[in-house]
N, C-alpha and C positions, 0 to 999 in steps of 0.2 A: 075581650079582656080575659086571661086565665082565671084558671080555677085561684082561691088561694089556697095558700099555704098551708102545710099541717103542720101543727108545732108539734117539735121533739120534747120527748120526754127525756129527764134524767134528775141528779143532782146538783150537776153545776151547771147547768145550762141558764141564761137570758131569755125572757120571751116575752114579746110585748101585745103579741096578736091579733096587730095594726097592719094595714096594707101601707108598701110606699108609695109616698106620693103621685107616682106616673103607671108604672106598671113594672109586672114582674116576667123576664126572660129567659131564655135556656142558649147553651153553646155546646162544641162538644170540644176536642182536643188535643192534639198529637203531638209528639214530641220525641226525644233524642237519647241516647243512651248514657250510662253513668260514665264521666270523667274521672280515674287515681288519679290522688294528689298527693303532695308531700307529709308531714306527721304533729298536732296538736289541737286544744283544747280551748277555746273559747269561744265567749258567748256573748252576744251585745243583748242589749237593755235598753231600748230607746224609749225615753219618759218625757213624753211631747209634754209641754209647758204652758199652753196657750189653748187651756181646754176652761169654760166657765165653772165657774165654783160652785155654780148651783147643782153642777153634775156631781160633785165629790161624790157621792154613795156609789152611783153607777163605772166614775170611773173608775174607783177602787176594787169593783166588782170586776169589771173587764180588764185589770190590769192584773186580777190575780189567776183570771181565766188565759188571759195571754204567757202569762208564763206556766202554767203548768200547759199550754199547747207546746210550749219553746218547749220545754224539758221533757214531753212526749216525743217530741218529734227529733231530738237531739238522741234520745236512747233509741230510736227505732232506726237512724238511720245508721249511730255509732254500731248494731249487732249487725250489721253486714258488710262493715268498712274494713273487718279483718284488722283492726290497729292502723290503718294507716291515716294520715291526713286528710281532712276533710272542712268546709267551711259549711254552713246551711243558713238559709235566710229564712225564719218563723214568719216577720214579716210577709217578704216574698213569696210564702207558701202558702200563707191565708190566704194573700188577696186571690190567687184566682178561683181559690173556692168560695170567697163572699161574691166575687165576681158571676160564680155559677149558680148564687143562692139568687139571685134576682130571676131567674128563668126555670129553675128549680120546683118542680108541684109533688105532692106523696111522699113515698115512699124515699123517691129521690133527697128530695127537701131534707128531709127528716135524716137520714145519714150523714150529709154536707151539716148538717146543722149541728148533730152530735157530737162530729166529729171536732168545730171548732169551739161547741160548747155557748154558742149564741145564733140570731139570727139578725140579718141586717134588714129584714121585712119590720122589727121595732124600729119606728123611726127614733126613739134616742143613742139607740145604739149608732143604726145610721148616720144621724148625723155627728155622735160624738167621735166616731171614728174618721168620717170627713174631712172633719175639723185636725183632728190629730195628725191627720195622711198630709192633709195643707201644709201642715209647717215646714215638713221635710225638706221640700226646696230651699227654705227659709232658715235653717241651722242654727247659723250665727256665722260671725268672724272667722273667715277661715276653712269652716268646713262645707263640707259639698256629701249631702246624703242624697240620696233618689232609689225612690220604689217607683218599678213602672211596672203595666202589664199589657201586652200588646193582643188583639184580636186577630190571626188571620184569617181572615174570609173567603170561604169559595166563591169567585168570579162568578154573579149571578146570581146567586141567594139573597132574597127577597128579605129584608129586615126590617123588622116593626120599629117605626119614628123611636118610638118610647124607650127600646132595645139600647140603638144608636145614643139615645140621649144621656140613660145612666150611666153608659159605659165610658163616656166621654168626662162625666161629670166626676167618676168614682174614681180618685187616688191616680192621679197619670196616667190612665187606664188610654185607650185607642184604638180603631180599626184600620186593618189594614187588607185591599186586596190580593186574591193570588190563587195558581189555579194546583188546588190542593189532592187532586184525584189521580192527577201525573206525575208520578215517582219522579221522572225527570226534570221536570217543569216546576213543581214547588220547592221556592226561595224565600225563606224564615230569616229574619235579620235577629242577631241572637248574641251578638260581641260588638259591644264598642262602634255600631255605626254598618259594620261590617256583615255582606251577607252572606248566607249560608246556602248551596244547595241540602234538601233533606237526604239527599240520594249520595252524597259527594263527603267532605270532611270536615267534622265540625271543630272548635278549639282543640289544642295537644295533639292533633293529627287523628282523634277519633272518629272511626266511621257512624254516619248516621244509617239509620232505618229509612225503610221508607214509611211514606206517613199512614198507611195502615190500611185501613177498607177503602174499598169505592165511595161508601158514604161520608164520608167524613167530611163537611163542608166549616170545620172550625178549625183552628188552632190558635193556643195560647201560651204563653211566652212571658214568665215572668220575673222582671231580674231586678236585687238592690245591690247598690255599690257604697262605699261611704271613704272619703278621703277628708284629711283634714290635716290642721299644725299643732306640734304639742304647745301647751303653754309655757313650758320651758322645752327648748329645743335641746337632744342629744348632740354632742358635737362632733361632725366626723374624727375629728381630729383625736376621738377616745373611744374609738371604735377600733377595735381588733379580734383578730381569730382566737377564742376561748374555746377550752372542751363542753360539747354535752354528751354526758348519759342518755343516748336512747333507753325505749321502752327495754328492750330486750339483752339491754347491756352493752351496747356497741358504743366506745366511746370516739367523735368527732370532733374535729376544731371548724367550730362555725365563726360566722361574721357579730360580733356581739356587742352592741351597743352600751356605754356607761355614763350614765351620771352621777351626781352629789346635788338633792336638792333636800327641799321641804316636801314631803307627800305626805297622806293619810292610808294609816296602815293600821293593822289591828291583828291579834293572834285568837282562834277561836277551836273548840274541840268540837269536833262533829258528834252526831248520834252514839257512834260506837267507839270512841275515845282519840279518831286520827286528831293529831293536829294540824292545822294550817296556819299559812299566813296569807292576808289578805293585801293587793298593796292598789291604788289609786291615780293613777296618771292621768290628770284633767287635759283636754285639747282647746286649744285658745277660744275665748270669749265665755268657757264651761257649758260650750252647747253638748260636749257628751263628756264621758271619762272611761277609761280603759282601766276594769279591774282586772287584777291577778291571781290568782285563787294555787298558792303552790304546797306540797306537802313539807310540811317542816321535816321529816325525817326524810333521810335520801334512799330509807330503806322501803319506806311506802310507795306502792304504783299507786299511781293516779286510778286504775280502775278501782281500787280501794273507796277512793273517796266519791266518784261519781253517784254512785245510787244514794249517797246519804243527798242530793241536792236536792232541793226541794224548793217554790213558791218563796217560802217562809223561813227558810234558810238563809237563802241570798238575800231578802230582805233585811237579816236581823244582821248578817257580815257586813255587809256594807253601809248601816245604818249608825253601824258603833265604831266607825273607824275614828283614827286619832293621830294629829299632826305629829310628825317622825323627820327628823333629820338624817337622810338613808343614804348610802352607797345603796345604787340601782342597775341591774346589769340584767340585760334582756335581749335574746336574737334576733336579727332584722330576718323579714322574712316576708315572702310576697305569697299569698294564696286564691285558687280561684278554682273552680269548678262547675259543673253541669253536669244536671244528673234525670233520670226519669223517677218519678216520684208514684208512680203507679202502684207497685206493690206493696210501699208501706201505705196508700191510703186503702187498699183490699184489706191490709191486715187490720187500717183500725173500724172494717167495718163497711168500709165506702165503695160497693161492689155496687151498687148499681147504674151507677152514671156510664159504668165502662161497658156492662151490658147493651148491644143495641138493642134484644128484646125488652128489656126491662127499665131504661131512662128515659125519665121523664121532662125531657127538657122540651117543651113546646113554646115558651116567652118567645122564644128568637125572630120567628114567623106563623107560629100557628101549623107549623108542617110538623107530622112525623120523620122519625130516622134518625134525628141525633142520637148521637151517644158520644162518650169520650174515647180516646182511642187512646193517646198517652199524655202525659203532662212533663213539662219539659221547665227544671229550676234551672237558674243561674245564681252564683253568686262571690263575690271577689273583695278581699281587703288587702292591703299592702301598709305595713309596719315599717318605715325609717326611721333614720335621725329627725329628720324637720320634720317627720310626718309626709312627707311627700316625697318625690325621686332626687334622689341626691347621690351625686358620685360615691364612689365607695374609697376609702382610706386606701393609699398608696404604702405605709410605711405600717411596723407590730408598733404600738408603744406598751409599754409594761406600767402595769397603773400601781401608786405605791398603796400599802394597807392602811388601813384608817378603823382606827377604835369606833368607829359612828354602825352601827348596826348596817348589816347588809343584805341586800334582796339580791338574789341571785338566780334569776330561771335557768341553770343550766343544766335541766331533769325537765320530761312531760311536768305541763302547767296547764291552766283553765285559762282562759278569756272573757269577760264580757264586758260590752261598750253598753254605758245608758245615758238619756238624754233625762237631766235630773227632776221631774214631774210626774207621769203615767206609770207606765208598767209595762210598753209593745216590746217584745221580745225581737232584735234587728237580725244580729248573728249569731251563728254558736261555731266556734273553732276546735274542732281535735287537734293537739299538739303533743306528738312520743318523742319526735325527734326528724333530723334530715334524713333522707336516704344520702 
């Protein structure tokens, strides 16, 4: 059995410093290079609902740790994006680093643990997270969310029962074989079902890497998607090409979705006096809701408002909203990408798992030589009328004015989806505009 664990020190860190019930393992990692994407700003908020109430204090606890990892991890990746489009999954980003805390000893540990700001070696955390990961497949009416994270394995590495067993258990997690030391020969399945050589073309025609040293006998692969129907459907039939304002001034006629319902909206002044408006789009059965976070003045950039977001911000925005009978005008838009996550997790710190003299990952089999080599996100959402794929309008129609107040995204805006209980941070979308 491993060493155990050394708790990290900090401020907002969890620590229960309890072994899990089976045992604790190590993997290493490789993965694929960053995918451009098209241009904006949102964030999901998934708040699993089906968490016991005796936890209230802890989930509250980890629900305000998971969003300040989204809103870390959303500004580390937005300073290298150069403005353009990007999607990222907080979700999908944790898990394979809780993934990697089960095999995790030292120094190791200790960085992976900082860095999320908990550890899943407390078994309440453990299983409160579980618990939360379970429902996913579970939604509600309509929608279809899934966190997975796949294991690929060198062909012939020797895996401890106990390894196999967490990883199986932990959040859709999986093993999969493959022979990962021949640039050639290793096949990553990474889209939709679809495989991948590492040596060949991954989505949007970008080339991959090869999967890095001789040693590397892991790779991990972690992707969310979420699809769903609104509760009131946009109708194609009032869908038409409107202008947006990109970031930089360039003005486009995009494909822009309209309704006239009830929603919950609200107007609030940030830290430094910007305004916004807040607006709330539920998806059928109210397994999540899409808020809209856009600058009331047309003269405000969005990068204005980003740094004022904060944990406690978005909490108190979307906590005060208020039924509104709105003109609603929003761009359809499909977003997806992949990307290598390696050098923002150096920056926050998390430099030794990639080391091979320095990782401590031994859980896996009790052998030396792991380490990580690269970590490989995926993540994808798609914005229609029904919520789902639907032909796109054949004819312009011209929609008449209406005195009823109007939401308007067509300037960079914020996004985020939450499922209305917890606190797990799904997605974070940057939105400037189309190319």
């Amino acid at each position: 059995m491993p060493a155990p664990m050394n708790a990290a020190r900090g401020p907002a860190a969890l620590w229960g410093g309890t072994q899990p019930p089976h045992c604790i393992f190590s993997l290493g990692i490789t993965g694929a290079p960053p995918v451009s994407m098209p241009p904006l700003l949102v964030t999901f908020f998934l708040l699993c609902s089906c968490v016991p109430k005796a936890n209230g204090h802890l989930r509250e606890a980890l629900a305000v740790l998971k969003a300040e990892f989204a809103l870390h991890l959303y500004r580390s990746v937005a300073a290298g994006r150069n403005g353009t489009n990007f999607v990222i999954s907080p979700a999908g980003v944790a898990l394979p680093l809780e993934v990697l805390q089960f095999g995790a000893q030292g120094n190791t540990a200790q960085q992976l643990a900082e860095a999320l700001g908990y550890t899943i070696h407390d078994p309440r955390v453990r299983d409160l997270l579980h618990t939360i990961y379970a429902t996913l497949s579970n939604s509600g009416q309509g929608t279809e969310m899934e966190l997975a994270c796949t294991l690929f394995v060198q062909a012939g590495t020797p895996l401890s029962p106990c390894f196999v067993e967490q990883v199986s258990w932990w959040a859709n997690s999986s093993l999969e074989p493959g022979d990962l030391r021949e640039p050639n020969g290793a096949t990553i399945q990474v889209d939709d079902g679809a495989s991948k050589q590492t040596s060949g073309e991954g989505p949007s025609g970008s080339p991959w890497g090869p999967v890095g040293a001789t040693s590397a006998q892991l790779a991990i692969v972690s992707t969310m998607s979420f699809q769903s129907t609104w509760r009131k459907a946009f109708s194609s039939r009032d869908s038409q090409l409107l202008p947006f304002t990109c970031a930089h001034g360039l003005v486009l006629q995009v494909p822009t979705m309209h309704q006239m319902a009830e929603v919950n909206y609200g107007q609030f002044q940030d830290a430094v006096g910007h305004q916004v408006g807040v607006l709330e789009l539920p998806y059928l059965g109210s397994a999540a809701s899409l808020f809209l976070v856009l600058p009331r003045n047309k003269d405000t950039p969005l990068h204005h408002i980003e740094p004022q977001l904060t944990a406690s911000v978005i909490h108190l925005w979307t906590s005060r909203l208020r039924r509104a009978r709105m003109d609603v005008f929003l761009p359809r838009f499909r977003i997806q990408n992949q990307f290598d996550l390696k050098g923002i997790l150096n920056s926050w710190g998390v430099t030794d798992v990639f080391d091979p003299l320095k990782a401590n990952l031994k859980g896996i089999s009790g052998q030396d030589g792991f380490y990580v080599s690269e970590v490989i996100h995926k993540a994808k959402i798609e914005v229609l009328e029904e919520g789902t794929k639907a032909s796109a309008a054949t004819a312009l129609l011209l929609l008449k004015r209406s005195r009823i107040p109007i939401f308007k995204a067509d300037r960079p805006f914020i996004f985020f989806l939450r499922e209305p209980k917890t606190g797990i941070t799904v997605f974070f979308f940057f939105y400037i505009g189309f190319r």
